[in-house]
N, CA, C and O atoms as CSV, one atom per row, in Angstrom:
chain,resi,resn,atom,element,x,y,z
A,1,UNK,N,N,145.378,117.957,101.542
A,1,UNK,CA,C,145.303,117.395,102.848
A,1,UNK,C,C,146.649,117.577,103.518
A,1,UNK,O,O,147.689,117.266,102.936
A,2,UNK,N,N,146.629,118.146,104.896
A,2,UNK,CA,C,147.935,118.476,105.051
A,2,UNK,C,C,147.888,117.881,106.548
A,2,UNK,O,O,146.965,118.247,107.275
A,3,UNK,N,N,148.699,117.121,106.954
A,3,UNK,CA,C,149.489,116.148,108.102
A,3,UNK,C,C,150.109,116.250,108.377
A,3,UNK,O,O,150.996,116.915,107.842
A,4,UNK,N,N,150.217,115.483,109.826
A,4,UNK,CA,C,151.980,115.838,110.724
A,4,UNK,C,C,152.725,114.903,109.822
A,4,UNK,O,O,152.112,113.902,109.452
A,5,UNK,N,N,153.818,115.060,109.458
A,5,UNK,CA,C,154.822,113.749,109.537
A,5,UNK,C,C,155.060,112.558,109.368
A,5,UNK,O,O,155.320,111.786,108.446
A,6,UNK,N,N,154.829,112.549,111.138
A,6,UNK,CA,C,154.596,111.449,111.869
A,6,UNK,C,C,153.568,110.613,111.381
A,6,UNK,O,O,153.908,109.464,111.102
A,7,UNK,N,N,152.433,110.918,111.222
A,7,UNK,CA,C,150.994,110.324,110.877
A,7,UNK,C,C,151.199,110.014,109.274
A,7,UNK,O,O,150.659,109.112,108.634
A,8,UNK,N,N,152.251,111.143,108.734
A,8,UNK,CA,C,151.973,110.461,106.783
A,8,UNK,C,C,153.283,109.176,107.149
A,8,UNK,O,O,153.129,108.019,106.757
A,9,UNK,N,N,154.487,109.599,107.912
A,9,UNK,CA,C,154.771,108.238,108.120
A,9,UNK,C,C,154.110,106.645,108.364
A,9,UNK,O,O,154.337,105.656,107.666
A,10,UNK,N,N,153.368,106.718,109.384
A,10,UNK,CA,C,152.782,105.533,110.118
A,10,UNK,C,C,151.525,105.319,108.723
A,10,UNK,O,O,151.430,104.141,108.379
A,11,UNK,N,N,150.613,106.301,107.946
A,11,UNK,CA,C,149.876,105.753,106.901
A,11,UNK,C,C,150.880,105.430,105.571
A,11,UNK,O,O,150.407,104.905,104.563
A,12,UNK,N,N,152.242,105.778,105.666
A,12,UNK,CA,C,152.761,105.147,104.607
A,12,UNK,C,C,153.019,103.578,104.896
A,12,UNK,O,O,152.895,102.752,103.992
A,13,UNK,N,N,153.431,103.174,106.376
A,13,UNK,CA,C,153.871,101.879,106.755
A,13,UNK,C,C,152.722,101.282,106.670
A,13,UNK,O,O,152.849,100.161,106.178
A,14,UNK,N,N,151.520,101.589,106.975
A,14,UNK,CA,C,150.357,100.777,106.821
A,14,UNK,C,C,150.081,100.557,105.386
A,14,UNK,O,O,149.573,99.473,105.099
A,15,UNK,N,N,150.302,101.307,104.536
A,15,UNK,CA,C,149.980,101.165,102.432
A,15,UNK,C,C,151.182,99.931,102.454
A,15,UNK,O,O,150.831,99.132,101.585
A,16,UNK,N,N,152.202,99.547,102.965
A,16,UNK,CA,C,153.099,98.602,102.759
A,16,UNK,C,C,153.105,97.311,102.829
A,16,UNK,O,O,154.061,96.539,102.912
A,17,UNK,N,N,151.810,97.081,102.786
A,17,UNK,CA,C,151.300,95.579,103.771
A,17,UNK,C,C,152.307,94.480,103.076
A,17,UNK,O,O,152.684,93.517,103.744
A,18,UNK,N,N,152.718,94.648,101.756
A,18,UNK,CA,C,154.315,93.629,101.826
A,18,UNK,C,C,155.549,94.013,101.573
A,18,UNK,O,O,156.276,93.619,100.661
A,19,UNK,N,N,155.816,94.928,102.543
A,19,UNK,CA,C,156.996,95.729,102.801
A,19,UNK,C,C,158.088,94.677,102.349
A,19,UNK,O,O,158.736,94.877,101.323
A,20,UNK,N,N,158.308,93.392,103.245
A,20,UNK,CA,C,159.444,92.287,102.697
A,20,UNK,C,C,159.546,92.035,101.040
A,20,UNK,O,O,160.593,92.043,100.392
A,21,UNK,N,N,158.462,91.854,100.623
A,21,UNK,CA,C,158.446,91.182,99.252
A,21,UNK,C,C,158.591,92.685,98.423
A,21,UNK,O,O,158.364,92.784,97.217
A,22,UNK,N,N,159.086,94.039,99.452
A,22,UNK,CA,C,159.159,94.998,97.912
A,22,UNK,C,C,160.569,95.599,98.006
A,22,UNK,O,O,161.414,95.277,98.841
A,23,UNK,N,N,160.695,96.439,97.120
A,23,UNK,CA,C,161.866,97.075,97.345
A,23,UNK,C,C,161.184,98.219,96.711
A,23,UNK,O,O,160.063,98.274,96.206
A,24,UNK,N,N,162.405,99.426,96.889
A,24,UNK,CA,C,161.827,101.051,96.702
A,24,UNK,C,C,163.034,102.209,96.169
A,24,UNK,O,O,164.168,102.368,96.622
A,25,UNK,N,N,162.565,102.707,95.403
A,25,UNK,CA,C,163.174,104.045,94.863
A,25,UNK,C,C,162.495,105.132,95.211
A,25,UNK,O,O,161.311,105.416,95.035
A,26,UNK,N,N,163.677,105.922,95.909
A,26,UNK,CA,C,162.919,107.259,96.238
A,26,UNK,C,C,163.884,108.411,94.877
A,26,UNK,O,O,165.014,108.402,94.388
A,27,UNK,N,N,162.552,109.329,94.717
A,27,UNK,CA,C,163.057,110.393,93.284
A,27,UNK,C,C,163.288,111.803,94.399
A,27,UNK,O,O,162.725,111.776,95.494
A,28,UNK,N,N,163.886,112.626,94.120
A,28,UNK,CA,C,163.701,113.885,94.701
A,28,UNK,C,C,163.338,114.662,93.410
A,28,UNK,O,O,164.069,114.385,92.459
A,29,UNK,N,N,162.493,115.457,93.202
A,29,UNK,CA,C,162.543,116.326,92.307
A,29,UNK,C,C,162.219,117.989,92.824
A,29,UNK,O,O,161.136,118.481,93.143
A,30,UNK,N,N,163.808,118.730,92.762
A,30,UNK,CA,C,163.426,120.331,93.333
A,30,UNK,C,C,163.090,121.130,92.473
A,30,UNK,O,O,163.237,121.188,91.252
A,31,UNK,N,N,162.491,121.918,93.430
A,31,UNK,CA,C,162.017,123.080,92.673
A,31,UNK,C,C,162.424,124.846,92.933
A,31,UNK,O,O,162.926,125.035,94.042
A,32,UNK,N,N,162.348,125.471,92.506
A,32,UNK,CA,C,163.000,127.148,92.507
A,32,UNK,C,C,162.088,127.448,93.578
A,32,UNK,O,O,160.999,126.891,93.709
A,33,UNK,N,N,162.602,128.447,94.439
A,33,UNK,CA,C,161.777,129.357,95.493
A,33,UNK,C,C,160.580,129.882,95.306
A,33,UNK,O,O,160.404,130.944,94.709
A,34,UNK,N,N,159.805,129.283,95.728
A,34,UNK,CA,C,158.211,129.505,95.563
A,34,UNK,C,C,157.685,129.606,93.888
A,34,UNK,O,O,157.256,130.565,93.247
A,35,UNK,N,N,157.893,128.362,93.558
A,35,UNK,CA,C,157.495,127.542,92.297
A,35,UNK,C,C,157.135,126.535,92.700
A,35,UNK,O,O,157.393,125.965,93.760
A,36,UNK,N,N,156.237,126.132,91.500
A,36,UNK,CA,C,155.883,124.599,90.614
A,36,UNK,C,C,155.884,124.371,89.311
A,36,UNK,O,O,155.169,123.620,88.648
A,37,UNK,N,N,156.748,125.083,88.995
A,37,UNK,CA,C,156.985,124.652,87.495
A,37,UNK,C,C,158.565,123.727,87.057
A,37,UNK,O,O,159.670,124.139,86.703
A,38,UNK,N,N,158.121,122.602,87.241
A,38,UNK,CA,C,158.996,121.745,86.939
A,38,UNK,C,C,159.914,122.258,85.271
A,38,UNK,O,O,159.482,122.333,84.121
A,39,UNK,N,N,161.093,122.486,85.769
A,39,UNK,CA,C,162.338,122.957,85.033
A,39,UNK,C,C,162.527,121.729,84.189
A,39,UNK,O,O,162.070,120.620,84.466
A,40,UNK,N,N,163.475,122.132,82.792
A,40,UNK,CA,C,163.790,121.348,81.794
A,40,UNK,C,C,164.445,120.010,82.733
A,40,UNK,O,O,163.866,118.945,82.949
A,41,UNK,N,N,165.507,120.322,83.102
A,41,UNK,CA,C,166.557,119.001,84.015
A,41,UNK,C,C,165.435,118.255,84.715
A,41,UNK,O,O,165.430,117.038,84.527
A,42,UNK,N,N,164.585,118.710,85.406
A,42,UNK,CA,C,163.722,117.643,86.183
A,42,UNK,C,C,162.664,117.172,85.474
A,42,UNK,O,O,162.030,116.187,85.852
A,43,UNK,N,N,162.386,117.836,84.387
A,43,UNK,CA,C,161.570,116.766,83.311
A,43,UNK,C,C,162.327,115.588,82.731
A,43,UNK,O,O,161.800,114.527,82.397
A,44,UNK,N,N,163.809,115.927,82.630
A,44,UNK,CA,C,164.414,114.703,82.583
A,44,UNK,C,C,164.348,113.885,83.137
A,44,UNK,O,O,163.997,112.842,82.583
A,45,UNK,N,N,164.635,113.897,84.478
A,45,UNK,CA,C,164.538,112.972,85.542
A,45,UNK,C,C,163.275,112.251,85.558
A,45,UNK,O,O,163.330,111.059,85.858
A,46,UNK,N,N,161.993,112.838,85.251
A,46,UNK,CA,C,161.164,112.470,85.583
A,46,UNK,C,C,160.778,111.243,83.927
A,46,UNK,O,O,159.993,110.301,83.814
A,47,UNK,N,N,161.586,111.761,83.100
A,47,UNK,CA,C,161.002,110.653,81.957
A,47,UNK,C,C,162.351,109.900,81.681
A,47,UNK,O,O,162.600,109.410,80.579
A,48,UNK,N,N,163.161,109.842,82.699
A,48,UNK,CA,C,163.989,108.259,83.056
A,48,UNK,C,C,162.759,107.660,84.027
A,48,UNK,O,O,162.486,106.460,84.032
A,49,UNK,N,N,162.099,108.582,84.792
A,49,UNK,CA,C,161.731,107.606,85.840
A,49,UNK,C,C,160.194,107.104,85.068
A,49,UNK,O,O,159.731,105.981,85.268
A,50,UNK,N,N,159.742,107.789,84.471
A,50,UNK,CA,C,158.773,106.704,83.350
A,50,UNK,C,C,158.615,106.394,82.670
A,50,UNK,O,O,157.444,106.180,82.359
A,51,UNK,N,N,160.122,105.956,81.455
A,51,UNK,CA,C,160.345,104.901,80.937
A,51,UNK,C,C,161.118,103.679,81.984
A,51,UNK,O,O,161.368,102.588,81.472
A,52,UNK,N,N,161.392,103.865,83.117
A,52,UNK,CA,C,161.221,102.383,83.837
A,52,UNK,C,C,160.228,101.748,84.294
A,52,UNK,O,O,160.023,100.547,84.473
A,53,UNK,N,N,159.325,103.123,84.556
A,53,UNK,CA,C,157.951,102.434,84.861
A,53,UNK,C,C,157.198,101.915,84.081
A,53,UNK,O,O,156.120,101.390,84.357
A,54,UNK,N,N,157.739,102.024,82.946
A,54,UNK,CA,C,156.676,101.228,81.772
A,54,UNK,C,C,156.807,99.489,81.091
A,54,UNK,O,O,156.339,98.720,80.251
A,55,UNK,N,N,158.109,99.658,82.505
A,55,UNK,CA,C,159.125,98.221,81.975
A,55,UNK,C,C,158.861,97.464,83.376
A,55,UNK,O,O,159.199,96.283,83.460
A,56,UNK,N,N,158.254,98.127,84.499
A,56,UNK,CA,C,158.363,97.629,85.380
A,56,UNK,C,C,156.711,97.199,85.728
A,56,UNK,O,O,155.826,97.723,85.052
A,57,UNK,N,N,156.369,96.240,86.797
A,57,UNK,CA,C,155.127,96.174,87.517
A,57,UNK,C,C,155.734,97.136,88.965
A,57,UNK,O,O,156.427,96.717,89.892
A,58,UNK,N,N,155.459,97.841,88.854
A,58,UNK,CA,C,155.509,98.632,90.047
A,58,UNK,C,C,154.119,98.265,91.172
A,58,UNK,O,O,153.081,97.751,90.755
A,59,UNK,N,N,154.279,98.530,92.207
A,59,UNK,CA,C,153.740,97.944,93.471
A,59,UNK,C,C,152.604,99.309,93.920
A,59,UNK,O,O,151.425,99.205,94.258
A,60,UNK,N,N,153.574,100.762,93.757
A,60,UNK,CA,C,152.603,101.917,94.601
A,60,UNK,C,C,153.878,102.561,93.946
A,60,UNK,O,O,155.005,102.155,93.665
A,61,UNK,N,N,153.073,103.961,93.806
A,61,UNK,CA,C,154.032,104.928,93.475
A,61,UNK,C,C,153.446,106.481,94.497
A,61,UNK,O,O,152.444,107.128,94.190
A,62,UNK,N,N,154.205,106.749,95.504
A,62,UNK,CA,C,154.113,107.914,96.750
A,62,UNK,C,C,153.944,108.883,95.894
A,62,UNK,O,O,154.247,108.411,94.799
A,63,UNK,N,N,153.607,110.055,95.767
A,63,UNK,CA,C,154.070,111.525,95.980
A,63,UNK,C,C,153.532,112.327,96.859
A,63,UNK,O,O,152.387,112.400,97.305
A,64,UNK,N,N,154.706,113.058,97.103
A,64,UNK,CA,C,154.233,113.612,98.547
A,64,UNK,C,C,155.159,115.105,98.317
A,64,UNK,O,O,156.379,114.947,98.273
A,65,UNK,N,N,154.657,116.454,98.180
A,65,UNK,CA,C,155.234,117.804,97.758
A,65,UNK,C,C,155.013,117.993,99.589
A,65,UNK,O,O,154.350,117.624,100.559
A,66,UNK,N,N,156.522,119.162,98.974
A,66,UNK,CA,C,157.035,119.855,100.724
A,66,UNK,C,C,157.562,121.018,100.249
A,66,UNK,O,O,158.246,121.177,99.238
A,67,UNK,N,N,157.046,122.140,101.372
A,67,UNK,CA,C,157.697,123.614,101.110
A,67,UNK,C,C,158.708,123.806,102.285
A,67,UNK,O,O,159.010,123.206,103.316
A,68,UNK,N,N,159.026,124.769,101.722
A,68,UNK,CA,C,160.468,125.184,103.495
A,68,UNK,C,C,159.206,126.590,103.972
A,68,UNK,O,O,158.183,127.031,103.447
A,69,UNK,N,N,159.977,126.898,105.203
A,69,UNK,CA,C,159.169,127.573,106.063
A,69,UNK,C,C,159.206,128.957,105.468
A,69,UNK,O,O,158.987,129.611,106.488
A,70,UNK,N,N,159.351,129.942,104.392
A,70,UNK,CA,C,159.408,131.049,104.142
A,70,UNK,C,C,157.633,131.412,103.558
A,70,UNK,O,O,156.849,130.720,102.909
A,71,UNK,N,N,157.549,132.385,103.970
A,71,UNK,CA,C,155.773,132.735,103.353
A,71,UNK,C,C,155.249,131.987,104.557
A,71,UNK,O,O,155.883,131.448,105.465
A,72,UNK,N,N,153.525,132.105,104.294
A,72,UNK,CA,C,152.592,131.762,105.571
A,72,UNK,C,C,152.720,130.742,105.368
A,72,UNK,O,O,153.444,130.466,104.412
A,73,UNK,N,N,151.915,129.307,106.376
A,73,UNK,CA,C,151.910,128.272,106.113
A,73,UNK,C,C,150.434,128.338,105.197
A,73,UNK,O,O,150.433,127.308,104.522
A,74,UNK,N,N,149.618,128.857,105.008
A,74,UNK,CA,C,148.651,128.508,103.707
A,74,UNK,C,C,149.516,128.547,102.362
A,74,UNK,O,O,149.657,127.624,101.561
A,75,UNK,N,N,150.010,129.712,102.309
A,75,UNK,CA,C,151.121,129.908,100.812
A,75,UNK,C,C,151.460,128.588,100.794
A,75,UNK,O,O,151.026,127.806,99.948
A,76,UNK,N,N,152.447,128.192,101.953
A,76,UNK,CA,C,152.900,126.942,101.563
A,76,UNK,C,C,151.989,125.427,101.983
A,76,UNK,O,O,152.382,124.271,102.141
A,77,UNK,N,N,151.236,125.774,102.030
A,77,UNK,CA,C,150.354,124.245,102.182
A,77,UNK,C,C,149.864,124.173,100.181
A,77,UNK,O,O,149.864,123.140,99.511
A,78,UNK,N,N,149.559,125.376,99.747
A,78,UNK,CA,C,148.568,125.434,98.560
A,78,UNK,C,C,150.171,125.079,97.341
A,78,UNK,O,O,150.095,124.568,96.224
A,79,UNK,N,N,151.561,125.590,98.101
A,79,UNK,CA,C,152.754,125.459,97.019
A,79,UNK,C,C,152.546,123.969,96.782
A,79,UNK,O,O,152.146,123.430,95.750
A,80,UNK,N,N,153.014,123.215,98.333
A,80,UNK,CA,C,153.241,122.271,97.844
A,80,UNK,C,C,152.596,121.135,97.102
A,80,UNK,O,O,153.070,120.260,96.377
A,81,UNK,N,N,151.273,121.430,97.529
A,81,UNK,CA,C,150.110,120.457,96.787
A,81,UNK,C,C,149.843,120.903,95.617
A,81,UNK,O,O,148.962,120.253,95.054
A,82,UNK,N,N,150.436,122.112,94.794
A,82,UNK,CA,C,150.518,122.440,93.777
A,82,UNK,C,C,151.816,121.594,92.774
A,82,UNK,O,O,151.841,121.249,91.593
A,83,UNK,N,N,152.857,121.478,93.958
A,83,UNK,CA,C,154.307,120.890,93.116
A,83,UNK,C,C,153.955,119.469,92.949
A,83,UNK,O,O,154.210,118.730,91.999
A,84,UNK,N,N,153.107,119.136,94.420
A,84,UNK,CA,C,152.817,116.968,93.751
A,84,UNK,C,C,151.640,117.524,92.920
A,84,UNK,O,O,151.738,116.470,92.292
A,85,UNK,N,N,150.820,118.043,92.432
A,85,UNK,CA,C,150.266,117.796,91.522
A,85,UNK,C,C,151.176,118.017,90.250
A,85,UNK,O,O,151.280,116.915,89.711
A,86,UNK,N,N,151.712,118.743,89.707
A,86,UNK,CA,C,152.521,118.761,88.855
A,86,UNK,C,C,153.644,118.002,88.146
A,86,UNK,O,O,154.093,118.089,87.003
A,87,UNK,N,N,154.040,117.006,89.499
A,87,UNK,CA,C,154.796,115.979,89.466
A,87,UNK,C,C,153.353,114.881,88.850
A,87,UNK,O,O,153.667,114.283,87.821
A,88,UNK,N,N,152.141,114.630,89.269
A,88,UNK,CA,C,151.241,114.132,89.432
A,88,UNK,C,C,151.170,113.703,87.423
A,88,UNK,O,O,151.387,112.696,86.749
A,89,UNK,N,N,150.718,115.227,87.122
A,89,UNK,CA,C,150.210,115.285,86.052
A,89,UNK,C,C,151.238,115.310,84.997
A,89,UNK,O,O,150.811,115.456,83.852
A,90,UNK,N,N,152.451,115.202,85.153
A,90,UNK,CA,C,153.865,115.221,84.666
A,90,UNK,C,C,153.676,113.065,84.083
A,90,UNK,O,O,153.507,112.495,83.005
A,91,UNK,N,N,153.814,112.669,85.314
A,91,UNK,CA,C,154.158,111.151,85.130
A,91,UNK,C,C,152.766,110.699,84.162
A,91,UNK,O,O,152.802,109.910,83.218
A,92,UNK,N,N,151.572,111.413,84.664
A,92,UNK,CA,C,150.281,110.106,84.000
A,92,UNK,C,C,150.335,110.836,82.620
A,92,UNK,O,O,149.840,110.122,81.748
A,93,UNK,N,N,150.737,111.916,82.201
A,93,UNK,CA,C,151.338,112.389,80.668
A,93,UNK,C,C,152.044,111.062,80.046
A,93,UNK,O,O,152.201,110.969,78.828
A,94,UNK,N,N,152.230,110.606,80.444
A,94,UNK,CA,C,153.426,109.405,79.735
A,94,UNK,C,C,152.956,108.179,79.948
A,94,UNK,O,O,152.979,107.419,78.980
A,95,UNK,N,N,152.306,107.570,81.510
A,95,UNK,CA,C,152.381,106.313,81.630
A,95,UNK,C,C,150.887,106.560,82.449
A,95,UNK,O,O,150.498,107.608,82.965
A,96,UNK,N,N,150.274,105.402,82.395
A,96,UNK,CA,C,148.944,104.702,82.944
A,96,UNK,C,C,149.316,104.527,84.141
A,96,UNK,O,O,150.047,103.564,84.377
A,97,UNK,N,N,148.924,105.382,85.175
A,97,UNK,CA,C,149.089,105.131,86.674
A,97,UNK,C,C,147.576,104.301,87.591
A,97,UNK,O,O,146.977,105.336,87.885
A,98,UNK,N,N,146.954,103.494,87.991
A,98,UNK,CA,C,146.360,103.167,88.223
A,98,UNK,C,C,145.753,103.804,89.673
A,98,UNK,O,O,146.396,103.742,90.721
A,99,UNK,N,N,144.575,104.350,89.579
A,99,UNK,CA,C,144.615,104.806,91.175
A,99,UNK,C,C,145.286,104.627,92.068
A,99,UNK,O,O,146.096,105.345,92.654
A,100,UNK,N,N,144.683,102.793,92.316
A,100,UNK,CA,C,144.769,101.989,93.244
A,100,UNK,C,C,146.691,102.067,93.881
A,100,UNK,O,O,147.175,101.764,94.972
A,101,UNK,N,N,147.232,102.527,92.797
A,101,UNK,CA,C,148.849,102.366,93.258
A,101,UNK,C,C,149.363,103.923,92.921
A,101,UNK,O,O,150.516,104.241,92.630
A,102,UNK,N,N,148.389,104.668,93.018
A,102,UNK,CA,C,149.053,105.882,93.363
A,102,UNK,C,C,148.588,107.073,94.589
A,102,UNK,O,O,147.526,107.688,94.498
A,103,UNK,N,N,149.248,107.209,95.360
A,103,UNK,CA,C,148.588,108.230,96.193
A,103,UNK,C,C,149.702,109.306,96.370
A,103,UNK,O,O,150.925,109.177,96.342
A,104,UNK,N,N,149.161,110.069,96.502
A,104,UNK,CA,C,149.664,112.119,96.233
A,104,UNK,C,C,149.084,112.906,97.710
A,104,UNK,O,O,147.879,112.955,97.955
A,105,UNK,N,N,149.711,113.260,98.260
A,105,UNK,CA,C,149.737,113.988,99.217
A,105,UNK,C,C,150.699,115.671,99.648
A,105,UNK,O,O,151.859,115.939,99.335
A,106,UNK,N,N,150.274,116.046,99.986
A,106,UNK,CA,C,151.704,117.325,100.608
A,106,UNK,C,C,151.999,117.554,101.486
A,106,UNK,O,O,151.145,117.003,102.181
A,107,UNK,N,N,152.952,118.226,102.414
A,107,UNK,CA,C,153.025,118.363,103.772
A,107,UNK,C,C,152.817,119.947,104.088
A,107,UNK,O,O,152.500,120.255,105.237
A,108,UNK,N,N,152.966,120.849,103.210
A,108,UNK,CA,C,153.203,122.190,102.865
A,108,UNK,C,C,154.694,122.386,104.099
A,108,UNK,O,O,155.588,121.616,103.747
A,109,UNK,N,N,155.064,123.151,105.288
A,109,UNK,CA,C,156.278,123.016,105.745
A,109,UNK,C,C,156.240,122.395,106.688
A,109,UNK,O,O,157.268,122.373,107.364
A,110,UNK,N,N,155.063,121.624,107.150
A,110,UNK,CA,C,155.409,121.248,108.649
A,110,UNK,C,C,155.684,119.844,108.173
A,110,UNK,O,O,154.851,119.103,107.654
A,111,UNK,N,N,156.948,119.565,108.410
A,111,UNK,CA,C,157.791,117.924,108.371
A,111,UNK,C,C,158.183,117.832,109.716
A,111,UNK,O,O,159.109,117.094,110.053
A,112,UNK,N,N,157.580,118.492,110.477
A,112,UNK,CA,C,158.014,117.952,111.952
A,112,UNK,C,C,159.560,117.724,112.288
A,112,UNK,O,O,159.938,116.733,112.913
A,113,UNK,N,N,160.478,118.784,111.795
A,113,UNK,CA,C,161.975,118.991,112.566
A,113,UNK,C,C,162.564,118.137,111.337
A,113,UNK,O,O,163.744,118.428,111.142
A,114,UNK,N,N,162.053,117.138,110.431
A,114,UNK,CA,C,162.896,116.298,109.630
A,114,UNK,C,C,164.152,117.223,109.063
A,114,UNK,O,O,165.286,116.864,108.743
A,115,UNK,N,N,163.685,118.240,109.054
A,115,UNK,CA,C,164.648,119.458,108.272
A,115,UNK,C,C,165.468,120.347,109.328
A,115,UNK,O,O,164.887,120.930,110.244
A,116,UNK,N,N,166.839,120.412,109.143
A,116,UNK,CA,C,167.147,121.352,110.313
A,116,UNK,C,C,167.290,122.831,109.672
A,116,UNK,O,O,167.932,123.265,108.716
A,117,UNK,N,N,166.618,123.278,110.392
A,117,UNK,CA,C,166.210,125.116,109.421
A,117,UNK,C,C,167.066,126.197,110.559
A,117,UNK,O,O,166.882,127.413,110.504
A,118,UNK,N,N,168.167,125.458,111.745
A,118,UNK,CA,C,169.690,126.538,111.824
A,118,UNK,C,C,169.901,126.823,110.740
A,118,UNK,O,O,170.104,128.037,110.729
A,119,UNK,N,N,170.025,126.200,109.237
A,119,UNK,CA,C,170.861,126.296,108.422
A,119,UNK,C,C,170.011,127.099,107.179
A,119,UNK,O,O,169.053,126.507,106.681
A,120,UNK,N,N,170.328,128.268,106.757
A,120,UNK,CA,C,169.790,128.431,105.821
A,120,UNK,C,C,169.615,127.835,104.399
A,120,UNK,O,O,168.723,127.936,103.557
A,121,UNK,N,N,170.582,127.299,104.437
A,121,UNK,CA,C,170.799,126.229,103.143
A,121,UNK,C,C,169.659,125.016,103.129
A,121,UNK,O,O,169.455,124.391,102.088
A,122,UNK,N,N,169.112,124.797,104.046
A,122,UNK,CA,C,168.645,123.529,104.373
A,122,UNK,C,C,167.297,124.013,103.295
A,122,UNK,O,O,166.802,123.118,102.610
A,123,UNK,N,N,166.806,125.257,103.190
A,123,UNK,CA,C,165.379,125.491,102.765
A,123,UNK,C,C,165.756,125.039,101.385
A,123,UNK,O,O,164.859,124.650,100.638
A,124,UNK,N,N,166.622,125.051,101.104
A,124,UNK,CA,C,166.852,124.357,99.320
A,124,UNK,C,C,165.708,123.009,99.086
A,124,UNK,O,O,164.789,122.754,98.308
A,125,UNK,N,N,166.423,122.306,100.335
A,125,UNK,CA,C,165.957,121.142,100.816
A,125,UNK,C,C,164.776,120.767,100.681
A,125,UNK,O,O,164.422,119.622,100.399
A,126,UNK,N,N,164.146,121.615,100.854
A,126,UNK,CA,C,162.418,121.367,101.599
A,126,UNK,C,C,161.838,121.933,100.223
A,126,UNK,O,O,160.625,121.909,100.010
A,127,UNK,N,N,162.701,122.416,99.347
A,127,UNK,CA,C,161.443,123.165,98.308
A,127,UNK,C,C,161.907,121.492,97.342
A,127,UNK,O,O,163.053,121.356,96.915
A,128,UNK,N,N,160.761,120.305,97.121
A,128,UNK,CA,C,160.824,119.803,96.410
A,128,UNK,C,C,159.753,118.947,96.809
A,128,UNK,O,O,159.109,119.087,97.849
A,129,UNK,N,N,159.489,117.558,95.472
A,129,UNK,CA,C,158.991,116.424,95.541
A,129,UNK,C,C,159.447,115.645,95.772
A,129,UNK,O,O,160.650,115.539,95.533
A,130,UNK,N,N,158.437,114.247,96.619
A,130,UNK,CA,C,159.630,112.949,96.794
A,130,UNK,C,C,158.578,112.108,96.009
A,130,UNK,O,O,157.352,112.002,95.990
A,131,UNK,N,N,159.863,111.451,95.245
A,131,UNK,CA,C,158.918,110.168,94.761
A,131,UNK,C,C,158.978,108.994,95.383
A,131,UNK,O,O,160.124,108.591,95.582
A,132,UNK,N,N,158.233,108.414,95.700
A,132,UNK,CA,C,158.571,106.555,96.428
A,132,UNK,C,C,158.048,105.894,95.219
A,132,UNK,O,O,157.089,106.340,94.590
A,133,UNK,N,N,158.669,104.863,94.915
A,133,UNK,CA,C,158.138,104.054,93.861
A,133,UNK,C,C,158.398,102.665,94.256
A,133,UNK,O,O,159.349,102.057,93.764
A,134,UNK,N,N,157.538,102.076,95.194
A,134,UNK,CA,C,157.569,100.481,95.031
A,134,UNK,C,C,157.416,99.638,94.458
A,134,UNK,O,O,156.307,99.601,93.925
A,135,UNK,N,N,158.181,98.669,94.233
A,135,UNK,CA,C,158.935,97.429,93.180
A,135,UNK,C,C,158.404,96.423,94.051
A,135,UNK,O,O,158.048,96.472,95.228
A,136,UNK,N,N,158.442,95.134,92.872
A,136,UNK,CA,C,158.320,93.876,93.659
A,136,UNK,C,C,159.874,93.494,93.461
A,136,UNK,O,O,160.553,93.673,92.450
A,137,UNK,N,N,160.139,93.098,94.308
A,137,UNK,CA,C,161.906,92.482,94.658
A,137,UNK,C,C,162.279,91.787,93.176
A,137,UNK,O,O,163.479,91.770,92.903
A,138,UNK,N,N,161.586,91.359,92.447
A,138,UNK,CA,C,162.336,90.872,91.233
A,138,UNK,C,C,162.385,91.827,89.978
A,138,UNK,O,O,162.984,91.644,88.918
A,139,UNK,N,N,161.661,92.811,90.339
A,139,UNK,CA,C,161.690,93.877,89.385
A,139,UNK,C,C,162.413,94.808,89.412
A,139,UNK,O,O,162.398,95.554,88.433
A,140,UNK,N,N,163.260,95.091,90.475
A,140,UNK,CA,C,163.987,96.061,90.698
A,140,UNK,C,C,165.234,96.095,89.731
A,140,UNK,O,O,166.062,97.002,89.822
């Protein structure tokens, strides 16, 4: 499913219905130029981030995969929903994710300007996953 931005913004603020009572970790996890194969180092990252989750009541856990603008935008609509799945099937390898507190999405490149692409460097940027992982304020 691929969305403006704007709109996965405003349906993320609406999944927040107790935004006050949470707090949040965001993960970045990148990836190599037109890949999804999560590299040794970011499997690390990713099993710090679920052995806390196995200690924690977590609230919702985001993923949301993004490509930079190189290749068509199908290439990159199909990359990035390829990289959150991978991130996807990476975390429930380890830990019991409950539907209800997980939702997976991609943007493939259109982030709507979030990225400034004057810069060639910036596409580093855009080739990755974000994780959101909401906490209840005493769990953090």
């Amino acid at each position: 499913m691929k969305i403006s931005y704007f709109i996965f913004v405003f349906q993320l603020l609406l999944t927040l219905n107790k935004t006050l009572a949470q707090s949040q970790l965001l993960y970045t996890i990148d990836f190599d130029h037109n890949s999804y194969k999560l590299s040794e180092s970011r499997q690390r990252l990713l099993d710090t981030l679920s052995a806390k989750l196995k200690v924690t009541d977590f609230s919702m856990i985001k993923i949301v995969g993004i490509a930079d603008t190189t290749g068509s935008q199908l290439h990159n609509d199909v990359l990035s929903r390829k990289r959150a799945e991978a991130v996807e099937r990476y975390l429930k390898k380890w830990i019991l994710i409950p539907d209800e507190k997980l939702y997976v999405t991609w943007l493939g490149e259109s982030t709507d300007g979030v990225y400034d692409l004057h810069f060639p460097d910036i596409h580093a940027q855009q080739r990755c996953v974000d994780i959101i992982v909401h906490f209840k304020k005493e769990d953090r």
